[in-house]
Predicted model as a PDB file, atoms N, CA, C, CB and O in Angstrom, pLDDT in the B-factor column:
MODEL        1                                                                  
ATOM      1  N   UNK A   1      64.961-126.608  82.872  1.00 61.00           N  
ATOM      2  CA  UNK A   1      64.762-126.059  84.197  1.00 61.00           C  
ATOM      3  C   UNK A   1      64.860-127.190  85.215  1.00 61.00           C  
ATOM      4  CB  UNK A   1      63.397-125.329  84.300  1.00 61.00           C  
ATOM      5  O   UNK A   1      64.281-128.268  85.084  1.00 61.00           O  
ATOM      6  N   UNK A   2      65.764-126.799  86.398  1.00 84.00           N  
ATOM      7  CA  UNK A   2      65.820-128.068  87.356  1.00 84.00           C  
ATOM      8  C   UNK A   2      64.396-128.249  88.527  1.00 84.00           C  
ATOM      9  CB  UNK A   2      67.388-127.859  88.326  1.00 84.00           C  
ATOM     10  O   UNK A   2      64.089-129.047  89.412  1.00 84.00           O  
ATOM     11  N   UNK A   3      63.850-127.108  87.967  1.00 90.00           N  
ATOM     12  CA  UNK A   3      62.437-127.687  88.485  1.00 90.00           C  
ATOM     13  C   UNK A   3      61.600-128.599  88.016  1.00 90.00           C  
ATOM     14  CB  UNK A   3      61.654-126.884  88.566  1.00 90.00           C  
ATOM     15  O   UNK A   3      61.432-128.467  86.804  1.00 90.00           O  
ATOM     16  N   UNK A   4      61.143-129.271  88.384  1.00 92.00           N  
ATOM     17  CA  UNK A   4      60.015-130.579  87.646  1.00 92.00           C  
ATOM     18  C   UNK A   4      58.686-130.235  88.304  1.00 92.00           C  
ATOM     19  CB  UNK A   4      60.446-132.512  88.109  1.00 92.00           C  
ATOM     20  O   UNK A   4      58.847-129.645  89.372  1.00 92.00           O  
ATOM     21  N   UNK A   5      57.561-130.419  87.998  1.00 94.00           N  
ATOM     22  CA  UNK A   5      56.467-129.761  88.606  1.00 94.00           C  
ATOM     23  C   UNK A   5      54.934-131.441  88.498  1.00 94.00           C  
ATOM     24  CB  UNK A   5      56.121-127.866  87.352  1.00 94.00           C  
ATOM     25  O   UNK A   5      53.764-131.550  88.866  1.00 94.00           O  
ATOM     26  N   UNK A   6      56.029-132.434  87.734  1.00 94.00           N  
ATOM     27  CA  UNK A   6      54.754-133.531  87.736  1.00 94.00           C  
ATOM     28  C   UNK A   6      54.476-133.913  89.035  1.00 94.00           C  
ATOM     29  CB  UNK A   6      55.010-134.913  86.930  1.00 94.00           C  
ATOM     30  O   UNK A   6      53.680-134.851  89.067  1.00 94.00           O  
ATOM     31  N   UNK A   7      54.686-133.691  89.654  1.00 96.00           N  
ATOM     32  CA  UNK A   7      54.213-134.105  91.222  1.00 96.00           C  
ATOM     33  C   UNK A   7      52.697-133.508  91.448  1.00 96.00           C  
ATOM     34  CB  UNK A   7      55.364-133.339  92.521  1.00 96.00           C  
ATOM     35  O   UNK A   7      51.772-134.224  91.832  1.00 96.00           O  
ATOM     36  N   UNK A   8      52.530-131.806  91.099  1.00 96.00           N  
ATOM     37  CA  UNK A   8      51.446-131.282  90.954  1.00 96.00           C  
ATOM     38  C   UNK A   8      50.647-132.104  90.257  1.00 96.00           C  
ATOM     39  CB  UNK A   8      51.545-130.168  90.487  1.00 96.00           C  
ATOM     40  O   UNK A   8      49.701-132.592  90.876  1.00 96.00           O  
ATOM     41  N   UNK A   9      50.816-132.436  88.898  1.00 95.00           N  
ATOM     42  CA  UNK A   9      49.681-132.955  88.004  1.00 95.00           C  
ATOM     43  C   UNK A   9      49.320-133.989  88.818  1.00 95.00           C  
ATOM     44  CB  UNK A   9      50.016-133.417  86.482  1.00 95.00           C  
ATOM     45  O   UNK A   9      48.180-133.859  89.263  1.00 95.00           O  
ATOM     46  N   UNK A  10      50.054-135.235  89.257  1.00 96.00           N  
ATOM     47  CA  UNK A  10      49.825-136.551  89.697  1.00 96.00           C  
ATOM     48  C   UNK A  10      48.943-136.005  91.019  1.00 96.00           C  
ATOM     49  CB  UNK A  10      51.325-137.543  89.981  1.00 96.00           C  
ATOM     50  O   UNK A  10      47.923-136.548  91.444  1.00 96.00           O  
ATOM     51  N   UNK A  11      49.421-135.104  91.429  1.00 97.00           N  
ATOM     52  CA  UNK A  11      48.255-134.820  92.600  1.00 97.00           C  
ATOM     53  C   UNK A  11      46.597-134.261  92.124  1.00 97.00           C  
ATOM     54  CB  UNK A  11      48.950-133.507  93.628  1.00 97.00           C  
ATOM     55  O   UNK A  11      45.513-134.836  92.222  1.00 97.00           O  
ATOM     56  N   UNK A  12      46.914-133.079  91.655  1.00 96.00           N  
ATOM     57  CA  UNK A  12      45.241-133.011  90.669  1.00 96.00           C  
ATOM     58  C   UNK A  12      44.752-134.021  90.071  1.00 96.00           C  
ATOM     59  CB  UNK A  12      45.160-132.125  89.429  1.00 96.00           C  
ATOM     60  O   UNK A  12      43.529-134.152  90.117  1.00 96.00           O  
ATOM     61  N   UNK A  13      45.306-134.704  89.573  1.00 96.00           N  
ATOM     62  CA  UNK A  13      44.672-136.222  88.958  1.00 96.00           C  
ATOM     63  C   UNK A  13      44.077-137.016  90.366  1.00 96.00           C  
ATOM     64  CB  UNK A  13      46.163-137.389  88.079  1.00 96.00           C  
ATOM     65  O   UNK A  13      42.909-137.285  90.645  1.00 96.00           O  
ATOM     66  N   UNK A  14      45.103-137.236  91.000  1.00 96.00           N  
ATOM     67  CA  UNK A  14      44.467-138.410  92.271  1.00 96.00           C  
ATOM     68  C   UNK A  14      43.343-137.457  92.852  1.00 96.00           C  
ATOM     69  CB  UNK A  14      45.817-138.974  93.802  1.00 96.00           C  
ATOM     70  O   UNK A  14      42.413-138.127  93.303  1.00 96.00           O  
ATOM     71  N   UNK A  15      43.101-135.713  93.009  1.00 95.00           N  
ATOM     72  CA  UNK A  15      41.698-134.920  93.388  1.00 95.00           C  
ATOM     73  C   UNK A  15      40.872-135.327  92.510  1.00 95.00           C  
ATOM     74  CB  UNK A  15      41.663-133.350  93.364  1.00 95.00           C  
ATOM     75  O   UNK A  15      39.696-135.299  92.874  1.00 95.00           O  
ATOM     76  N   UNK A  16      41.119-135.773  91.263  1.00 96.00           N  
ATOM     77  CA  UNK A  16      39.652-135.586  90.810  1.00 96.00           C  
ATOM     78  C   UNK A  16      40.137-134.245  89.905  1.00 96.00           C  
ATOM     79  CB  UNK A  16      38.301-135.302  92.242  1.00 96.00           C  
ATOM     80  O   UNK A  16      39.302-134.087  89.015  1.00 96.00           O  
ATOM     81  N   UNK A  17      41.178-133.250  89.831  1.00 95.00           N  
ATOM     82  CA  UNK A  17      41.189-131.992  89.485  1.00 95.00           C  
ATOM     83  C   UNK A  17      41.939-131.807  88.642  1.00 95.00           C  
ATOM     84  CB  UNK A  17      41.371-131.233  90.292  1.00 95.00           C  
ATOM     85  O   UNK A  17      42.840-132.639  88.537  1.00 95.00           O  
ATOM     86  N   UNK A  18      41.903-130.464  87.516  1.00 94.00           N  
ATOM     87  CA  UNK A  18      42.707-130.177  86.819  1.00 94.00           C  
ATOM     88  C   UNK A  18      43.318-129.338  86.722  1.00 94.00           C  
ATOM     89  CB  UNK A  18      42.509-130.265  86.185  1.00 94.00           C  
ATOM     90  O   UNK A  18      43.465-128.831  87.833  1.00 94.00           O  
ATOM     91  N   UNK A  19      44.118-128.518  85.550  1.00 93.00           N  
ATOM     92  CA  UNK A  19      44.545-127.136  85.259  1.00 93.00           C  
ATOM     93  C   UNK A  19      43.842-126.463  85.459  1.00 93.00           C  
ATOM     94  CB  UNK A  19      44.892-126.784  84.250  1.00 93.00           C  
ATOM     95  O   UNK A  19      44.154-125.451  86.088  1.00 93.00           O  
ATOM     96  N   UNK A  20      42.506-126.676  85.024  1.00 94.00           N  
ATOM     97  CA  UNK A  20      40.884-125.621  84.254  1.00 94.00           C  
ATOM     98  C   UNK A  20      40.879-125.055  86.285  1.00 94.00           C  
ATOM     99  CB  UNK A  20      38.461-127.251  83.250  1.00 94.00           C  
ATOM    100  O   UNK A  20      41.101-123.993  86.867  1.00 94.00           O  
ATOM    101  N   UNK A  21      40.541-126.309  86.678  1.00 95.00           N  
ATOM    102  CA  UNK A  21      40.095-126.229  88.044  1.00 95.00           C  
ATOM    103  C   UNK A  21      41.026-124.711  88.755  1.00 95.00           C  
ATOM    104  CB  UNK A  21      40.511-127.929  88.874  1.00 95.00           C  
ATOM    105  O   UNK A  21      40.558-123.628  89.103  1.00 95.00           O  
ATOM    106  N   UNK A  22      42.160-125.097  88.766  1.00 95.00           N  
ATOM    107  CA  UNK A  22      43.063-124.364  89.151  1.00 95.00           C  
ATOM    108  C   UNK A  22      42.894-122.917  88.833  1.00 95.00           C  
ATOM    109  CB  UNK A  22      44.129-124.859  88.708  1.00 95.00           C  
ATOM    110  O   UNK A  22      43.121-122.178  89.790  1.00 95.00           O  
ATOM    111  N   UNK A  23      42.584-122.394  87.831  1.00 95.00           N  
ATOM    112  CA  UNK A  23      42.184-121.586  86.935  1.00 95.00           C  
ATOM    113  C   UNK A  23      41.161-121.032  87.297  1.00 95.00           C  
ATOM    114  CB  UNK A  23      42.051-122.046  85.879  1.00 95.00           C  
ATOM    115  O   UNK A  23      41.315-120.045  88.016  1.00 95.00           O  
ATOM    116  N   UNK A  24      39.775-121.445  86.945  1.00 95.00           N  
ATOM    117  CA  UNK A  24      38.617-121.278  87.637  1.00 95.00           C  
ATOM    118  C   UNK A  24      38.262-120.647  89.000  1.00 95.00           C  
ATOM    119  CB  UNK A  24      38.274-122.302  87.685  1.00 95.00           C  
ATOM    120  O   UNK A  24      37.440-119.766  89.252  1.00 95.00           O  
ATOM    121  N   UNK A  25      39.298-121.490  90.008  1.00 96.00           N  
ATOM    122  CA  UNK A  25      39.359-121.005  91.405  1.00 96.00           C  
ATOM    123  C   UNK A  25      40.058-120.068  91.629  1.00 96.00           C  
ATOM    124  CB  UNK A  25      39.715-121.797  92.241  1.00 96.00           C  
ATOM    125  O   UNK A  25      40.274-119.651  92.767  1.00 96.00           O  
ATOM    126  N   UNK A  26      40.651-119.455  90.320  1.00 96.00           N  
ATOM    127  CA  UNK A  26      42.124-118.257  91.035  1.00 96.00           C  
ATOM    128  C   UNK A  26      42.795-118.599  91.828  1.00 96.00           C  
ATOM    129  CB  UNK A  26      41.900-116.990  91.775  1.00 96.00           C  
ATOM    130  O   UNK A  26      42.861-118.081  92.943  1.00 96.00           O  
ATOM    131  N   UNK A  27      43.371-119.437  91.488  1.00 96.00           N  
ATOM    132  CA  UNK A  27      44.672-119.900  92.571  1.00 96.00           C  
ATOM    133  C   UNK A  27      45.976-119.531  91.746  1.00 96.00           C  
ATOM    134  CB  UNK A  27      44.716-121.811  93.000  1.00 96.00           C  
ATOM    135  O   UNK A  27      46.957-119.150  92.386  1.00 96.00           O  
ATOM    136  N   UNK A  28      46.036-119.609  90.565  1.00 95.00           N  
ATOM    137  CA  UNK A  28      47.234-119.183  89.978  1.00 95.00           C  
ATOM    138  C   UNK A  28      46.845-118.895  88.652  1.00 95.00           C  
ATOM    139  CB  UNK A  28      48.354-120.156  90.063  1.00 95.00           C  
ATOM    140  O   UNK A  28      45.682-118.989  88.258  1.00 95.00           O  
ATOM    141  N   UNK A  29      47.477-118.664  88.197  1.00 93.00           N  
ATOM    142  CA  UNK A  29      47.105-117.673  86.833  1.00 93.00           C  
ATOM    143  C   UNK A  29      47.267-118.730  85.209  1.00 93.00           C  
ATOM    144  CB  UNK A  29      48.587-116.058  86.800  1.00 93.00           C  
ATOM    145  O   UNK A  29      47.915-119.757  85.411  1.00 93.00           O  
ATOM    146  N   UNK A  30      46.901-118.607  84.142  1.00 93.00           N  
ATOM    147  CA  UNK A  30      47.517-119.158  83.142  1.00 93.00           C  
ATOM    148  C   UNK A  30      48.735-119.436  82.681  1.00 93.00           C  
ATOM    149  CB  UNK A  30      47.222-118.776  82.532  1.00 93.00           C  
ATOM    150  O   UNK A  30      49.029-120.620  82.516  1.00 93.00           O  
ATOM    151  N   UNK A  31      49.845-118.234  82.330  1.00 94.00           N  
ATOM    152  CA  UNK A  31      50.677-118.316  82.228  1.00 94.00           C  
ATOM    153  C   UNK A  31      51.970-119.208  83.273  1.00 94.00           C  
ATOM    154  CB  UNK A  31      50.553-117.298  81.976  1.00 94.00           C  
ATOM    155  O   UNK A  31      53.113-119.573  82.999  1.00 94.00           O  
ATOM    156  N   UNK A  32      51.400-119.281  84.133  1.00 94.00           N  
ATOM    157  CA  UNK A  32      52.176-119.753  85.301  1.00 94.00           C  
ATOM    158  C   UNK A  32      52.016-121.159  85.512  1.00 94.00           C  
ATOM    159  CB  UNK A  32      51.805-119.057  86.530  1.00 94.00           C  
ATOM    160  O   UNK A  32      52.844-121.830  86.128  1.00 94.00           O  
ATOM    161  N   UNK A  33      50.919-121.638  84.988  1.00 93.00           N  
ATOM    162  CA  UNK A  33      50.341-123.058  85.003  1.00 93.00           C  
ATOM    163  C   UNK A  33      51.226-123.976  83.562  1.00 93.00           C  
ATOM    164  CB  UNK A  33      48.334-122.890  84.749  1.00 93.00           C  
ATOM    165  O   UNK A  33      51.641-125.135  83.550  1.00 93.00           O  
ATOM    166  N   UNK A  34      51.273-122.948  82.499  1.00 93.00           N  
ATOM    167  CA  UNK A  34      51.548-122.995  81.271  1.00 93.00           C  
ATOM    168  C   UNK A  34      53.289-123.333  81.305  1.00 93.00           C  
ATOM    169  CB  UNK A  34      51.006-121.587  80.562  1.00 93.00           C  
ATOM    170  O   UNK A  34      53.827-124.181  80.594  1.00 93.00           O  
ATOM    171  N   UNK A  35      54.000-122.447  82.312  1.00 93.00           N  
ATOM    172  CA  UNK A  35      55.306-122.806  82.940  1.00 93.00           C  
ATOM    173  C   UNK A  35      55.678-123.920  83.325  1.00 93.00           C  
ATOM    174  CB  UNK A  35      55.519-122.251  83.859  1.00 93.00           C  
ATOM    175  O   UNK A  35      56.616-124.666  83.044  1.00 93.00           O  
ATOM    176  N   UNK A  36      54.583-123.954  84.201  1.00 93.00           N  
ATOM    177  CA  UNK A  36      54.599-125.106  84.984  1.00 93.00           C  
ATOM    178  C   UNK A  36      54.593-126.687  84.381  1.00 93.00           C  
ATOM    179  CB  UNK A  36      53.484-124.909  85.774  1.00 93.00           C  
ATOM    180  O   UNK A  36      55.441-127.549  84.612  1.00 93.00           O  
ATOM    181  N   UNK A  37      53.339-126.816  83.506  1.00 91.00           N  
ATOM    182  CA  UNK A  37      53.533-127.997  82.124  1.00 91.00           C  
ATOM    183  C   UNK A  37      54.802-128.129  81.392  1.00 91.00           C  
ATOM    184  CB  UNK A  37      52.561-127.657  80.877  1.00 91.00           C  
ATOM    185  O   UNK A  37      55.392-129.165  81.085  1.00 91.00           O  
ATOM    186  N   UNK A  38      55.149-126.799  81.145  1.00 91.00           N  
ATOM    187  CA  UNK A  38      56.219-126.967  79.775  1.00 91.00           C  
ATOM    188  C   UNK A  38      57.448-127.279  80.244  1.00 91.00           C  
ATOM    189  CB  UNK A  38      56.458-125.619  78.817  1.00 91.00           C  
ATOM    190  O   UNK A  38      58.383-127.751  79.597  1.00 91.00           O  
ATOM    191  N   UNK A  39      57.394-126.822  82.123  1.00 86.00           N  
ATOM    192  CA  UNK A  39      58.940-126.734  82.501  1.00 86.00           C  
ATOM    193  C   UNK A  39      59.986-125.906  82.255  1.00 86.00           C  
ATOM    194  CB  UNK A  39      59.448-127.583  82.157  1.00 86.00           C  
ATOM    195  O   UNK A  39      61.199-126.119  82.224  1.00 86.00           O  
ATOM    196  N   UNK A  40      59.245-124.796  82.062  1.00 87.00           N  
ATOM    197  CA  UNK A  40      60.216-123.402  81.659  1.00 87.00           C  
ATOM    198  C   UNK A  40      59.936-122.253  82.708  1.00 87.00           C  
ATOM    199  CB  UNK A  40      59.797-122.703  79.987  1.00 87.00           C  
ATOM    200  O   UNK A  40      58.926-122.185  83.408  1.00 87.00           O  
ATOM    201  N   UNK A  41      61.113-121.260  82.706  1.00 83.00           N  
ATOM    202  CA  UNK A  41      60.686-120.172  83.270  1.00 83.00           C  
ATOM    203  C   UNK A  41      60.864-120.245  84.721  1.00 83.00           C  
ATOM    204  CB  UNK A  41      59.404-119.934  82.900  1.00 83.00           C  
ATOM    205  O   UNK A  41      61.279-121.346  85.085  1.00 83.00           O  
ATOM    206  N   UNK A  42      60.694-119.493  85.544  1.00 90.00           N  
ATOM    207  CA  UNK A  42      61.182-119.421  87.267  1.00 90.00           C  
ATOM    208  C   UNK A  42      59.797-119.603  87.500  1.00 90.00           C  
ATOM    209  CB  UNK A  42      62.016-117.827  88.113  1.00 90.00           C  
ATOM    210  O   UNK A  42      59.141-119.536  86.460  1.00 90.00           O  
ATOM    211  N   UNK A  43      58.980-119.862  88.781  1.00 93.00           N  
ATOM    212  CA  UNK A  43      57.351-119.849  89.014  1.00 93.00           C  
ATOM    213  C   UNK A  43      58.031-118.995  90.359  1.00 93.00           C  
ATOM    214  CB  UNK A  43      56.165-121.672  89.236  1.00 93.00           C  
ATOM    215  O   UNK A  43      59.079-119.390  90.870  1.00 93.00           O  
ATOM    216  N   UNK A  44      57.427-117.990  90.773  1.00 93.00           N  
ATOM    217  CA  UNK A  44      57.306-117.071  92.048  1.00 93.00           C  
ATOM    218  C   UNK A  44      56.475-117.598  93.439  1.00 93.00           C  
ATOM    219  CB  UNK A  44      56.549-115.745  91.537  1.00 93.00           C  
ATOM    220  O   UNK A  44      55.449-118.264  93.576  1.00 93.00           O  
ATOM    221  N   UNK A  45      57.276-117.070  94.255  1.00 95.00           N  
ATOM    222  CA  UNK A  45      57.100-118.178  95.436  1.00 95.00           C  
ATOM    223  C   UNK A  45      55.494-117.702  95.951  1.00 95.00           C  
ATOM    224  CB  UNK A  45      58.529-118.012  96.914  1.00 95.00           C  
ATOM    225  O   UNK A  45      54.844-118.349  96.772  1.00 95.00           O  
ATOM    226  N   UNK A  46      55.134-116.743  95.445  1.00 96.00           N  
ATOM    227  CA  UNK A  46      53.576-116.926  95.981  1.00 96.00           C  
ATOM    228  C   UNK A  46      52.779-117.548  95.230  1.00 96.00           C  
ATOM    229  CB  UNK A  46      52.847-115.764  96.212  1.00 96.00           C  
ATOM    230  O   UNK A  46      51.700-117.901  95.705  1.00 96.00           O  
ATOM    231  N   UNK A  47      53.142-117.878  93.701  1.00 96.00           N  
ATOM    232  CA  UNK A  47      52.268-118.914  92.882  1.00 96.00           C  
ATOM    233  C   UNK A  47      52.103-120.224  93.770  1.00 96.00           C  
ATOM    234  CB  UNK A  47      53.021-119.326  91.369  1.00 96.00           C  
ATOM    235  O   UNK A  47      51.112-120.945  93.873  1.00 96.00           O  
ATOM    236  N   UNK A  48      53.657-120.360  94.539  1.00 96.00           N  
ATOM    237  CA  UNK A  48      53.681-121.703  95.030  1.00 96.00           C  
ATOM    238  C   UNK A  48      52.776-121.690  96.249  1.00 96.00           C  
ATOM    239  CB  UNK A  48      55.141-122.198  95.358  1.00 96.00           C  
ATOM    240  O   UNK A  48      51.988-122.577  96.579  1.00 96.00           O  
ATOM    241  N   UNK A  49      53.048-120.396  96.940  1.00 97.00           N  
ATOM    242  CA  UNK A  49      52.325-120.381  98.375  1.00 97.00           C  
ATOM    243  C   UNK A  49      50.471-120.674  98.392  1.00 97.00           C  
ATOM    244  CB  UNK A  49      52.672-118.671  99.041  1.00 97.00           C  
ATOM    245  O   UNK A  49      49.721-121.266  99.169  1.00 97.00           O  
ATOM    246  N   UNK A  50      50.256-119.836  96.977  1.00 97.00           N  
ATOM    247  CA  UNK A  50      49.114-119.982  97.222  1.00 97.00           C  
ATOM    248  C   UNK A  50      48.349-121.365  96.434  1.00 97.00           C  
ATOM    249  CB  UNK A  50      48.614-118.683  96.933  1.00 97.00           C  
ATOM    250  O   UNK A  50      47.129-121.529  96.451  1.00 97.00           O  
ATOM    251  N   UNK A  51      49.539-122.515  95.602  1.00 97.00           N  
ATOM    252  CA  UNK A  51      49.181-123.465  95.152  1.00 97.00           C  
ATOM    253  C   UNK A  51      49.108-124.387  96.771  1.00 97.00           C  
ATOM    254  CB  UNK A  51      50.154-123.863  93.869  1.00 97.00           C  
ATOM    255  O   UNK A  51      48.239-125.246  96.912  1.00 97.00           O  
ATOM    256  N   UNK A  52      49.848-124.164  97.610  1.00 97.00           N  
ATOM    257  CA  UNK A  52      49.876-125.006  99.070  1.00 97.00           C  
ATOM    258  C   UNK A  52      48.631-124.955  99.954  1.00 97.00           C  
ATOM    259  CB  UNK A  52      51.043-124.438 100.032  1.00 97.00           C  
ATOM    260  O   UNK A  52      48.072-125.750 100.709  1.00 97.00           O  
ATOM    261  N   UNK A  53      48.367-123.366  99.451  1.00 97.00           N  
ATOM    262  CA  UNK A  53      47.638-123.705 100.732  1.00 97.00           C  
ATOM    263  C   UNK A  53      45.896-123.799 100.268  1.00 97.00           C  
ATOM    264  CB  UNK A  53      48.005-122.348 102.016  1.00 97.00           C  
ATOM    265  O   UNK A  53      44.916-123.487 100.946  1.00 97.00           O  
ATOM    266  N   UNK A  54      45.953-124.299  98.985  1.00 97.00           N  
ATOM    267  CA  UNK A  54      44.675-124.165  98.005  1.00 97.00           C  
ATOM    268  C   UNK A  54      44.100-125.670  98.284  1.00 97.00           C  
ATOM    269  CB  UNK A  54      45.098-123.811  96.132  1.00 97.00           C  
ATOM    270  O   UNK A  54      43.011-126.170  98.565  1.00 97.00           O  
ATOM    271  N   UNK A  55      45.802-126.232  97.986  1.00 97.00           N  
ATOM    272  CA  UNK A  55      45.869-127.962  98.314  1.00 97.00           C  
ATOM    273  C   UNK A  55      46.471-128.520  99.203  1.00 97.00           C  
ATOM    274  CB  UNK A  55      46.371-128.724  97.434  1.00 97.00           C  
ATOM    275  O   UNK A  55      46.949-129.651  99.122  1.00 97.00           O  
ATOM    276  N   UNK A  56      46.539-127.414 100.642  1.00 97.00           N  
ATOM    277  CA  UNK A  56      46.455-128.267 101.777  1.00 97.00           C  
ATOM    278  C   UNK A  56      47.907-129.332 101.847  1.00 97.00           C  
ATOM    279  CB  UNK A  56      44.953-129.141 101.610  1.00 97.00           C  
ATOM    280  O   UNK A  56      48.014-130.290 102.613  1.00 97.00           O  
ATOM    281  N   UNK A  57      49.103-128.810 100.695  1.00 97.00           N  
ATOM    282  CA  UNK A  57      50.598-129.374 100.547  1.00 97.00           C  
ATOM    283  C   UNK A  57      51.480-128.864 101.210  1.00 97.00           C  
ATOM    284  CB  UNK A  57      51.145-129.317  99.371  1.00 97.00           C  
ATOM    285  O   UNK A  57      51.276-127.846 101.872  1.00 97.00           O  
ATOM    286  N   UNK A  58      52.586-129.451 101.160  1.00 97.00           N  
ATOM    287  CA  UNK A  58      53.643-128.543 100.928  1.00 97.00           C  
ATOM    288  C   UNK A  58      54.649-128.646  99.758  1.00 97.00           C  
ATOM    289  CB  UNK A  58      54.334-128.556 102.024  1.00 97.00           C  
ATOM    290  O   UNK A  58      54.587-129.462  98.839  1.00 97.00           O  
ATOM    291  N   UNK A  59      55.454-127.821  99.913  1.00 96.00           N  
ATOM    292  CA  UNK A  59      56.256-127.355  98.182  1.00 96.00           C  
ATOM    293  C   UNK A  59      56.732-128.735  97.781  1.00 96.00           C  
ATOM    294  CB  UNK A  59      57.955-126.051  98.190  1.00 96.00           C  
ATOM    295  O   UNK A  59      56.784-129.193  96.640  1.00 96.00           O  
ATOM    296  N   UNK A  60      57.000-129.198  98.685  1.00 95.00           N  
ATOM    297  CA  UNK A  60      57.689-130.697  98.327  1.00 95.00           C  
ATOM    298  C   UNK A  60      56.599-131.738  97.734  1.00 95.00           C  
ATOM    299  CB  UNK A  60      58.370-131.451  99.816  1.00 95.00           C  
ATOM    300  O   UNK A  60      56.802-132.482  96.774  1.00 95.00           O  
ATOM    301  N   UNK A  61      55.606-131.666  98.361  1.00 96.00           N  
ATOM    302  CA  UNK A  61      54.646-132.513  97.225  1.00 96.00           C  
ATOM    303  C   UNK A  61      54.070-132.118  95.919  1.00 96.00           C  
ATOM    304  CB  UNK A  61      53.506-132.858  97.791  1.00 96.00           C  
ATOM    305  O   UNK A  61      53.207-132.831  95.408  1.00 96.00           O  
ATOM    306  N   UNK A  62      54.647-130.604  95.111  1.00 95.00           N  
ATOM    307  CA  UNK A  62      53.908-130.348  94.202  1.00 95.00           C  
ATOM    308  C   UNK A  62      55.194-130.274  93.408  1.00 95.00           C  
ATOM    309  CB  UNK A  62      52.873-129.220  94.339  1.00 95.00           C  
ATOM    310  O   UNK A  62      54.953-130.378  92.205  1.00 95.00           O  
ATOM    311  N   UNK A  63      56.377-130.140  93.660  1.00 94.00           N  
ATOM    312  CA  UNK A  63      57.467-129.955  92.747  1.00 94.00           C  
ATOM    313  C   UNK A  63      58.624-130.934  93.374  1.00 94.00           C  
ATOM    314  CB  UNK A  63      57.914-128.307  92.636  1.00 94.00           C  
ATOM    315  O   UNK A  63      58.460-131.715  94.311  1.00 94.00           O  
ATOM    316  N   UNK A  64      59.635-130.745  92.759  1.00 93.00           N  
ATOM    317  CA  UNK A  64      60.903-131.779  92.875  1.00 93.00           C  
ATOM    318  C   UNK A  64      62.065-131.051  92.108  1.00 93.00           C  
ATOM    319  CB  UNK A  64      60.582-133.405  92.117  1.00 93.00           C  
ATOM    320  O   UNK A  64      61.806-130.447  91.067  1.00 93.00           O  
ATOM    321  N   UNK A  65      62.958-131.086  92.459  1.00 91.00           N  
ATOM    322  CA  UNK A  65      64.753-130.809  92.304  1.00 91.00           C  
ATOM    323  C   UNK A  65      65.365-131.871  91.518  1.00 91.00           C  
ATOM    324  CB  UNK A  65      65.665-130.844  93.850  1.00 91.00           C  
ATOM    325  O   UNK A  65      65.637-132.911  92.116  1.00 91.00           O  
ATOM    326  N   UNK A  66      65.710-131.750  89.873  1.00 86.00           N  
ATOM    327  CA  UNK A  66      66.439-131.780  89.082  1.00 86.00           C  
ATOM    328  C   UNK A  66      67.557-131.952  88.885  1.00 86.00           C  
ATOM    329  CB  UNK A  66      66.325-131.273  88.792  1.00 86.00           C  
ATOM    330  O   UNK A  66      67.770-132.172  87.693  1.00 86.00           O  
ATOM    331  N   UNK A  67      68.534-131.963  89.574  1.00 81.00           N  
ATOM    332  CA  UNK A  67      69.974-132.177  88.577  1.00 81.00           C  
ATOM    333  C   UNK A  67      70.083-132.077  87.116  1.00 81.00           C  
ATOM    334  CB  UNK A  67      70.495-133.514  88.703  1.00 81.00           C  
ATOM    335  O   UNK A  67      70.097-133.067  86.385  1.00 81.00           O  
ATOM    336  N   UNK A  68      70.170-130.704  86.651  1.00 71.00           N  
ATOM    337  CA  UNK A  68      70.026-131.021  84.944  1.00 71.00           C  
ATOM    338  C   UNK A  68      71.641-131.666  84.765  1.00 71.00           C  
ATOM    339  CB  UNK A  68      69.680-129.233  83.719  1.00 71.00           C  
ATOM    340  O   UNK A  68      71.657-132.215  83.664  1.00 71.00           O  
ATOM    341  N   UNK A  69      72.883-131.790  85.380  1.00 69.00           N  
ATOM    342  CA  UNK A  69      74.113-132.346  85.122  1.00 69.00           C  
ATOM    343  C   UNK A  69      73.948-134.124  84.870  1.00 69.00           C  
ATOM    344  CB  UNK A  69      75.086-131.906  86.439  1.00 69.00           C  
ATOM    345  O   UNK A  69      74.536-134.811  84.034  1.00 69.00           O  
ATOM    346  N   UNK A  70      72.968-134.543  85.878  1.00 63.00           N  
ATOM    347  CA  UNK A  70      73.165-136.167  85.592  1.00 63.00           C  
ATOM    348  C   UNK A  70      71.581-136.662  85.166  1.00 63.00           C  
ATOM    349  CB  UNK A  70      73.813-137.135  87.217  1.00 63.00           C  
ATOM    350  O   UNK A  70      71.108-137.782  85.354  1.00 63.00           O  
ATOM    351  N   UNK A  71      71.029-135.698  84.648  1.00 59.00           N  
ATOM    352  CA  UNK A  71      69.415-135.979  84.000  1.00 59.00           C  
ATOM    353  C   UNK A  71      70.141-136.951  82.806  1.00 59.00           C  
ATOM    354  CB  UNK A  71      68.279-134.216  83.244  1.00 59.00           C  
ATOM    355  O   UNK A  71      71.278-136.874  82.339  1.00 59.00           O  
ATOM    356  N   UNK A  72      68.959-137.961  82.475  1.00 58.00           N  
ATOM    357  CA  UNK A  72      69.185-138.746  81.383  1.00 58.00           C  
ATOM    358  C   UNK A  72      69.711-137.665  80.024  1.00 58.00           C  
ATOM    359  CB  UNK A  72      67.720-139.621  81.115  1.00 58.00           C  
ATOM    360  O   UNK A  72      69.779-136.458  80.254  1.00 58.00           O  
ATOM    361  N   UNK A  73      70.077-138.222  78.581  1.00 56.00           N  
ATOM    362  CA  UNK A  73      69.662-137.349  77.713  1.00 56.00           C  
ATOM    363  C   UNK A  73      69.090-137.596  77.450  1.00 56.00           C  
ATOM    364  CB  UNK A  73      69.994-136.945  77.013  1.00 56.00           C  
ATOM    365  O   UNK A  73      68.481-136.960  76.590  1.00 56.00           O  
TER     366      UNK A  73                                                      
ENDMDL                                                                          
END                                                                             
């Protein structure tokens, strides 16, 4: 998937916060978090909306654009 989503983690880490957290607060659901780690699957733009405005981001600080054509192998 040419989405990459470590931007999120590196940000919950520098909060202090985690997945659980995320979870806990209903901000997004399991399965979607679970996407999000593995790097599979489409994530729906209100998972994202409501990951922004939970953490005060925008889309650009929680994800990043891929090139899967010139990704390492």
């Amino acid at each position: 998937m040419p989405m990459n989503y470590a931007k999120l983690f590196r940000l919950l880490e520098s909060r202090g916060m985690t997945m659980y957290t995320l979870r806990r607060d209903k901000v997004v659901g399991t399965a979607t978090l679970e996407k999000m780690r593995k790097g599979e699957g489409h994530i729906d733009t209100r998972s994202l909306e409501s990951l922004c405005k939970y953490l005060g981001c925008q889309p650009g600080d929680i994800m990043e654009y891929e090139d899967e054509k010139n990704a390492p192998p």
